[in-house]
Biopython code that builds the backbone (N, CA, C, O; Angstrom):
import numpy as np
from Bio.PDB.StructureBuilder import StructureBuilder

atoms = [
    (1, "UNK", "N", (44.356, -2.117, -17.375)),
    (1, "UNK", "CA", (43.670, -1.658, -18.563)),
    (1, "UNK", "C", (44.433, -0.569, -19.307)),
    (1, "UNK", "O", (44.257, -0.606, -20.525)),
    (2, "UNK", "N", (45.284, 0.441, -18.836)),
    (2, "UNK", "CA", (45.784, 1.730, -19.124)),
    (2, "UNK", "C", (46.907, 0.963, -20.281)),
    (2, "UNK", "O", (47.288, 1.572, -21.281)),
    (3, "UNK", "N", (47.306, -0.320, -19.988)),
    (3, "UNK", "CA", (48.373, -0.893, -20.990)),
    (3, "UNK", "C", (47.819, -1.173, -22.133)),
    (3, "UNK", "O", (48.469, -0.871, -23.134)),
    (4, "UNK", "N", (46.531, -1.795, -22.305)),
    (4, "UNK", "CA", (45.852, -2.457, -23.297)),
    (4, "UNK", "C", (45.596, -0.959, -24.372)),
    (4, "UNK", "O", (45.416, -1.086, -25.583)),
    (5, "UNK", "N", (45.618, 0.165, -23.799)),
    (5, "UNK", "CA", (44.979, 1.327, -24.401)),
    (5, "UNK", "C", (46.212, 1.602, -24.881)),
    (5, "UNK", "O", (46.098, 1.426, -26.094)),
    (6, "UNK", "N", (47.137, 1.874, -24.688)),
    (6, "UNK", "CA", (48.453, 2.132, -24.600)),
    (6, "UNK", "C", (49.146, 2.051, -25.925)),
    (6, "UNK", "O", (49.681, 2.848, -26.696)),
    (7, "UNK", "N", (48.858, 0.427, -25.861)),
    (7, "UNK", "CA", (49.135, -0.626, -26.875)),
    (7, "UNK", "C", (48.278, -0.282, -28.007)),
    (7, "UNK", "O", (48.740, -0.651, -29.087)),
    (8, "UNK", "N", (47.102, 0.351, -28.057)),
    (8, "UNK", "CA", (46.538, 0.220, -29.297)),
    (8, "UNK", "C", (46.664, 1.730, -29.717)),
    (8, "UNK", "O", (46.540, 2.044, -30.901)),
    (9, "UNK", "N", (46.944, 2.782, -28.614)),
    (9, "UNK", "CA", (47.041, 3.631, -29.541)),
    (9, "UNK", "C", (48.844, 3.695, -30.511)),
    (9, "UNK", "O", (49.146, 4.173, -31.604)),
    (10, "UNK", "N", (49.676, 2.963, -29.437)),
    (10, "UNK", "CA", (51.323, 2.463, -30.350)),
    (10, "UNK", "C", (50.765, 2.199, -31.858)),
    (10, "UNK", "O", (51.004, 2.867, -32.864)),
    (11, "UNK", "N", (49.725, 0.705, -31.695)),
    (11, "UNK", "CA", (49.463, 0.133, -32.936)),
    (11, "UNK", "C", (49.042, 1.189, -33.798)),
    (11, "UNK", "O", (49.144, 0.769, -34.951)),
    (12, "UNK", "N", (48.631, 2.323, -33.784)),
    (12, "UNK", "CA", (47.326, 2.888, -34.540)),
    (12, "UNK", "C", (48.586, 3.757, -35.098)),
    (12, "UNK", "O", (48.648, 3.834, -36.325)),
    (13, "UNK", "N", (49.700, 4.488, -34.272)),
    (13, "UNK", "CA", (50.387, 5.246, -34.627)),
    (13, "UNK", "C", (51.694, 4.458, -35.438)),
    (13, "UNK", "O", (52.272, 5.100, -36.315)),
    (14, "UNK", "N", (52.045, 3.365, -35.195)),
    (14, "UNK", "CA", (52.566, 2.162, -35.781)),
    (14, "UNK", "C", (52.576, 2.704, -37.306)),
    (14, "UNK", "O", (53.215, 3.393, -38.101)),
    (15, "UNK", "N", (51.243, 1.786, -37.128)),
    (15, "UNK", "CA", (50.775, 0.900, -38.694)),
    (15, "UNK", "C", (49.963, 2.496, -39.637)),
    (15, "UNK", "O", (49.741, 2.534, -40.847)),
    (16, "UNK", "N", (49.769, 3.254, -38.963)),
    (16, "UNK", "CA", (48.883, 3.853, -39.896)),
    (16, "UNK", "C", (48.998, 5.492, -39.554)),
    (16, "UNK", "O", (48.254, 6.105, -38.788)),
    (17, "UNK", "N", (50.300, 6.131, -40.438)),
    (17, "UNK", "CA", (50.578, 7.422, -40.320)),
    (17, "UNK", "C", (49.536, 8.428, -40.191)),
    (17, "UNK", "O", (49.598, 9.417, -39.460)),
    (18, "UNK", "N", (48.675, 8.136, -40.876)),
    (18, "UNK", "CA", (47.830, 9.169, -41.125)),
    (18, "UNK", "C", (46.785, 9.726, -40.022)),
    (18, "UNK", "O", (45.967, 9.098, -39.349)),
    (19, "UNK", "N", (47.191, 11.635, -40.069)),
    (19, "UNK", "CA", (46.736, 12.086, -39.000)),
    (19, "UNK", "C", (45.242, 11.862, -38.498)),
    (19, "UNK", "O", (44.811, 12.022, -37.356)),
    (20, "UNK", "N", (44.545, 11.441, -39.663)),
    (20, "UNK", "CA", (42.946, 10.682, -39.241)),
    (20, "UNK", "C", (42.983, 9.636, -38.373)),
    (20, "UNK", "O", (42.109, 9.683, -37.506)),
    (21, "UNK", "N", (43.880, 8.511, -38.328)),
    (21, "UNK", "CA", (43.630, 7.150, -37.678)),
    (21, "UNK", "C", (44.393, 7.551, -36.478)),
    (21, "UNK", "O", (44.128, 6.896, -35.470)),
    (22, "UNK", "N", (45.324, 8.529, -36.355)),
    (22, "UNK", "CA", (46.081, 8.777, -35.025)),
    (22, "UNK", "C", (44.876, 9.372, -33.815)),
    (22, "UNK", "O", (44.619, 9.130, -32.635)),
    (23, "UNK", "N", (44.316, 10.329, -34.955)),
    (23, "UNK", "CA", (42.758, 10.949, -33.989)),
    (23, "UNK", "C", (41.894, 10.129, -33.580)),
    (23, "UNK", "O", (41.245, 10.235, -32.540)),
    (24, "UNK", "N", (41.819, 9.045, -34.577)),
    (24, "UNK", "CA", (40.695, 8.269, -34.713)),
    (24, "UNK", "C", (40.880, 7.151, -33.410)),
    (24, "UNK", "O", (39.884, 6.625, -32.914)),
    (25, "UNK", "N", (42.520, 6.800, -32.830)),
    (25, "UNK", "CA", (42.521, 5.878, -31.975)),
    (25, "UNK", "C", (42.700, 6.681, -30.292)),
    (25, "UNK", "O", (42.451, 6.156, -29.207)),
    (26, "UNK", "N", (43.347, 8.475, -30.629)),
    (26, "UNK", "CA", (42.940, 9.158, -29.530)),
    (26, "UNK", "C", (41.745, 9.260, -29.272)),
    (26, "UNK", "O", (41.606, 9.607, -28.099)),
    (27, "UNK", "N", (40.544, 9.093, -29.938)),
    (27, "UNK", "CA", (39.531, 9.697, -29.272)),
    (27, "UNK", "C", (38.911, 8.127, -29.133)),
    (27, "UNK", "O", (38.138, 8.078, -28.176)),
    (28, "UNK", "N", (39.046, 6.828, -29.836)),
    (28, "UNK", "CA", (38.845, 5.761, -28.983)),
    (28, "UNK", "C", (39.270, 5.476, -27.495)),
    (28, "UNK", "O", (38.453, 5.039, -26.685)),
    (29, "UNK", "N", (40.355, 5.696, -27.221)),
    (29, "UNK", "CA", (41.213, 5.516, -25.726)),
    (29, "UNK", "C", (40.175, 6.464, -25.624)),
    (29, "UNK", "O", (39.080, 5.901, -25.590)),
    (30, "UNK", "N", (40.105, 7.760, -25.558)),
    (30, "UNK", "CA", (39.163, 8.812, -24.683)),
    (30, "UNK", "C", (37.547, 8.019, -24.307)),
    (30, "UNK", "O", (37.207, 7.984, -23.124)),
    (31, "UNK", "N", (36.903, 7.595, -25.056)),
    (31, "UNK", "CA", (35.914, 6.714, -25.112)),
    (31, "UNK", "C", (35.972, 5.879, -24.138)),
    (31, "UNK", "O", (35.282, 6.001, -23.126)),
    (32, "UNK", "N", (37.023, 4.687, -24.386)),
    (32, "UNK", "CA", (36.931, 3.608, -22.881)),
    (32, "UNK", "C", (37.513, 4.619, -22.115)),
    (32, "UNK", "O", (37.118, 4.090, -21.077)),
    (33, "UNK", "N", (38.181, 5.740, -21.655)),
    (33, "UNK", "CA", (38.517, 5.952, -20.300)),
    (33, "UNK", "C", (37.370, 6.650, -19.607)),
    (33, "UNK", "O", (37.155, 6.602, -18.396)),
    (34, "UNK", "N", (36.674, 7.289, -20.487)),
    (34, "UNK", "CA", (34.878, 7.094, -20.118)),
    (34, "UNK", "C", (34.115, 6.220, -19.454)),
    (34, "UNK", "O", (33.261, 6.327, -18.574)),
    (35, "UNK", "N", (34.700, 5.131, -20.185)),
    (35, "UNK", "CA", (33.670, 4.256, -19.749)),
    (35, "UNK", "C", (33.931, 3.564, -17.956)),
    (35, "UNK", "O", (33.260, 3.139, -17.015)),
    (36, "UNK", "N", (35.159, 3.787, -18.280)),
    (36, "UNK", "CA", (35.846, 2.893, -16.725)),
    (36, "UNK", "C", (35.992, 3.940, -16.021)),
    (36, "UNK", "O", (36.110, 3.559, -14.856)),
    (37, "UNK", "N", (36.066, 5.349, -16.094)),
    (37, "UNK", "CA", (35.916, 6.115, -15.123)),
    (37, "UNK", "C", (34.473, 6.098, -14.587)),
    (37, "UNK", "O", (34.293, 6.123, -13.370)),
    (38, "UNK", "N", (33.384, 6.056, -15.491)),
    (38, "UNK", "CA", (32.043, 5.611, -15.158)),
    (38, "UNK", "C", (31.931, 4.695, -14.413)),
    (38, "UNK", "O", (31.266, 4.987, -13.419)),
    (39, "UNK", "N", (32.343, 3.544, -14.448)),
    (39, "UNK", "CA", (32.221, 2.277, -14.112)),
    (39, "UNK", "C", (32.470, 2.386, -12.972)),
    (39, "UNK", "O", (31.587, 2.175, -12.140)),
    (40, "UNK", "N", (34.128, 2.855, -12.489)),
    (40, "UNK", "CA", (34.504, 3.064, -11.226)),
    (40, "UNK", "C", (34.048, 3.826, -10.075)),
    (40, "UNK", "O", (34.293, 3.669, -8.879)),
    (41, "UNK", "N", (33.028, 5.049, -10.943)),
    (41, "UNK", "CA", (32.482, 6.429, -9.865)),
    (41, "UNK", "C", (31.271, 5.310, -9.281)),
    (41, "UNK", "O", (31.011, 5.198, -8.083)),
    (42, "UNK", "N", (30.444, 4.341, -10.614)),
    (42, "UNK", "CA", (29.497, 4.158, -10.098)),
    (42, "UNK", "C", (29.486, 2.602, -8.943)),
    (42, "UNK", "O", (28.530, 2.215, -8.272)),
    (43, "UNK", "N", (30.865, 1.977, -9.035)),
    (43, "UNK", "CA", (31.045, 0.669, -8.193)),
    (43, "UNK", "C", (30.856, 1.483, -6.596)),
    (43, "UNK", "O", (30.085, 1.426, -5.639)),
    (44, "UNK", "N", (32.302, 2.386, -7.083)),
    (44, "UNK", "CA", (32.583, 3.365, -5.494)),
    (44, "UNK", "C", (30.909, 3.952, -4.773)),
    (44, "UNK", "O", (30.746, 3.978, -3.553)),
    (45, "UNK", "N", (29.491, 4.501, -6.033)),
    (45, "UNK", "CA", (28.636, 4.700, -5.347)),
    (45, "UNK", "C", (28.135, 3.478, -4.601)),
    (45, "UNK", "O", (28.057, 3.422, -3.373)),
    (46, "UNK", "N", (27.853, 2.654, -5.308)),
    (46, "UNK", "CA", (27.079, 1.303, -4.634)),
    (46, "UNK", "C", (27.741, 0.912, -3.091)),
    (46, "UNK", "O", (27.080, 0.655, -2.085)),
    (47, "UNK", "N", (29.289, 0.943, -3.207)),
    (47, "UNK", "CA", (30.219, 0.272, -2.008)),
    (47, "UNK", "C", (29.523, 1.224, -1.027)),
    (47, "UNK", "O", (29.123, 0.941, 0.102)),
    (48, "UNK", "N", (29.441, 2.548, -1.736)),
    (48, "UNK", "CA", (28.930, 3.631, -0.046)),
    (48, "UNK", "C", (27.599, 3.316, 0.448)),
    (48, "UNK", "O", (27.259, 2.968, 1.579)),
    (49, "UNK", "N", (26.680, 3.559, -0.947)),
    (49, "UNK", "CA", (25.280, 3.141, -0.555)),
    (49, "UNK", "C", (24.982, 2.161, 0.592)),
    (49, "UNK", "O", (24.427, 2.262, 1.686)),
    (50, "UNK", "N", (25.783, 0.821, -0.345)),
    (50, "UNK", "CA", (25.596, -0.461, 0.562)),
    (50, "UNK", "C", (25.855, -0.456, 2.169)),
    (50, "UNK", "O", (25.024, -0.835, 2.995)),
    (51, "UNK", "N", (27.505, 0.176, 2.544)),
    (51, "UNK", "CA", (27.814, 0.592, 3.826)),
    (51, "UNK", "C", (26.049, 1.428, 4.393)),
    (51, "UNK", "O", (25.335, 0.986, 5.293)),
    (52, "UNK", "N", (25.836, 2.338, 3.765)),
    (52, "UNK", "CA", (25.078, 3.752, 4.409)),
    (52, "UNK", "C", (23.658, 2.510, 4.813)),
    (52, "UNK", "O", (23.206, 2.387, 5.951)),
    (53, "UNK", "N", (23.323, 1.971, 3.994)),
    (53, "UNK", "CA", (22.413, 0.926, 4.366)),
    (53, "UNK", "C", (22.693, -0.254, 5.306)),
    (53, "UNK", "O", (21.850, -0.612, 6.128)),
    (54, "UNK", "N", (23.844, -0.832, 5.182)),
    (54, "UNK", "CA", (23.825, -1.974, 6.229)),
    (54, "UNK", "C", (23.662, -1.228, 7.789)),
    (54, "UNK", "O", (22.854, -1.495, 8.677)),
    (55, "UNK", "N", (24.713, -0.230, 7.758)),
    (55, "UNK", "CA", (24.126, 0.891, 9.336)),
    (55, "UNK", "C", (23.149, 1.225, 9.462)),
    (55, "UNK", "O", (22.684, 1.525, 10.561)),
    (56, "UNK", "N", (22.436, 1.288, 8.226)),
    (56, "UNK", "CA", (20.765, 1.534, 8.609)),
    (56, "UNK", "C", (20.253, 0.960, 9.526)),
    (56, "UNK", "O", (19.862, 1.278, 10.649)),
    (57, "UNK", "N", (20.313, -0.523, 8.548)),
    (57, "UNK", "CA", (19.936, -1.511, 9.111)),
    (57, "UNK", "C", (20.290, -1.955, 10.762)),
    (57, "UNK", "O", (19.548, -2.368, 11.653)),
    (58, "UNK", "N", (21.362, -1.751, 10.741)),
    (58, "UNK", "CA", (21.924, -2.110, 12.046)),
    (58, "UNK", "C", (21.469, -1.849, 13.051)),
    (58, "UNK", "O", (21.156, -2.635, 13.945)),
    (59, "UNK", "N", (21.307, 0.063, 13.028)),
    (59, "UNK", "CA", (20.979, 0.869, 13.746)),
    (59, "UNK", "C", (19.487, 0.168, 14.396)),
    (59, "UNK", "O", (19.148, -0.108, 15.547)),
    (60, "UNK", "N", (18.800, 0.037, 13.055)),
    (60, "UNK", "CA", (17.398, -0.202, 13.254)),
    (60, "UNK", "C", (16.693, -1.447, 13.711)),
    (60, "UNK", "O", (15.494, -1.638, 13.917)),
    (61, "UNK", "N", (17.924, -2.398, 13.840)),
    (61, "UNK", "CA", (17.541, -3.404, 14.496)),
    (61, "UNK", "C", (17.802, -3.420, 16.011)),
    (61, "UNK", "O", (17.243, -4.014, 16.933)),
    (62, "UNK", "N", (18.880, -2.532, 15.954)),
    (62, "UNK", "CA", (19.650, -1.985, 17.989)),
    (62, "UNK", "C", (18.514, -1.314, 18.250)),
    (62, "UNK", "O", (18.294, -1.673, 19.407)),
    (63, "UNK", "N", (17.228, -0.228, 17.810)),
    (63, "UNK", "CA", (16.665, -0.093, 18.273)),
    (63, "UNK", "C", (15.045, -0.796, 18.463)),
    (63, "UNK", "O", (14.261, -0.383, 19.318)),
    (64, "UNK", "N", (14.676, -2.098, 17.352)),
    (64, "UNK", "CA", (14.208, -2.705, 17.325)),
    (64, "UNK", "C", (14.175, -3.708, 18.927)),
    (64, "UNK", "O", (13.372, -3.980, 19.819)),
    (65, "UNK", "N", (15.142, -3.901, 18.675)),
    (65, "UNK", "CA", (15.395, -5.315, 19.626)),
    (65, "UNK", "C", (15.570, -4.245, 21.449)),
    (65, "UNK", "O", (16.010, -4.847, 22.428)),
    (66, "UNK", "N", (15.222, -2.965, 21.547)),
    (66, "UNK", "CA", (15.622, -2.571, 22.528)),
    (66, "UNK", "C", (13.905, -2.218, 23.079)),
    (66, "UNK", "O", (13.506, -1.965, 24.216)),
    (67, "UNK", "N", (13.287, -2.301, 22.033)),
    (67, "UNK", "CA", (11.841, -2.408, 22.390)),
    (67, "UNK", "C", (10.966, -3.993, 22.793)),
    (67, "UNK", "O", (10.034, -4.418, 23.475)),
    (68, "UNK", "N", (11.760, -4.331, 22.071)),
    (68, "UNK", "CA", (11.238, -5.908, 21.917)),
    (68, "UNK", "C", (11.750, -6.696, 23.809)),
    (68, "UNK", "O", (11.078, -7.372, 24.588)),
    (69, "UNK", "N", (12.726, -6.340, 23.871)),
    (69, "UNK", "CA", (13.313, -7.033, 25.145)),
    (69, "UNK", "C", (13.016, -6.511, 26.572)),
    (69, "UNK", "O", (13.496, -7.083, 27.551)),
]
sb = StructureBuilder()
sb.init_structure("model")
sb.init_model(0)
sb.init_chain("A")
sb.init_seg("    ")
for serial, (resi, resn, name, xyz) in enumerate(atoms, 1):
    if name == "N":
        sb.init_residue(resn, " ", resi, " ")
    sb.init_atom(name, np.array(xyz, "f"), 0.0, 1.0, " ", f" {name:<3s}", serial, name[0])
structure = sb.get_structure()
C-alpha cells in the first residue's frame, strides 16, 4: 500500500505545482495511513481477543470434562 500512496503523492507533485494540491495530497496520504493503521491495531485486537478466548474455552472445557468423568 505505502507504494500506491507514494505514487499519488509523485502524481500530485508532478502535475500540479501548486502549494495547495501538494498539501492537499499530503494530508490525503495522512488520511489513509489512518485508516490502515486503524485497521491494523484493530485486526491485531481481534487475533488476541480470539487467542484470549479460544484458552478460555479450552481451559473450561479441561475443567468441564474433569467433573464430568
Amino acid at each position: 500500500m505505502p507504494n500506491m500512496l507514494n505514487t499519488a503523492a509523485g502524481s500530485a507533485i508532478l502535475y500540479n505545482t501548486e502549494p495547495f494540491a501538494i498539501t492537499s495530497a499530503a494530508k490525503n496520504i495522512d488520511f489513509f495511513e489512518d485508516i490502515f493503521t486503524s485497521a491494523s491495531l484493530l485486526l491485531t485486537d481481534l487475533r488476541k481477543s480470539s487467542f484470549a478466548l479460544s484458552r478460555r474455552s479450552l481451559a473450561s472445557s479441561t475443567i468441564f470434562n474433569q467433573y464430568i468423568i
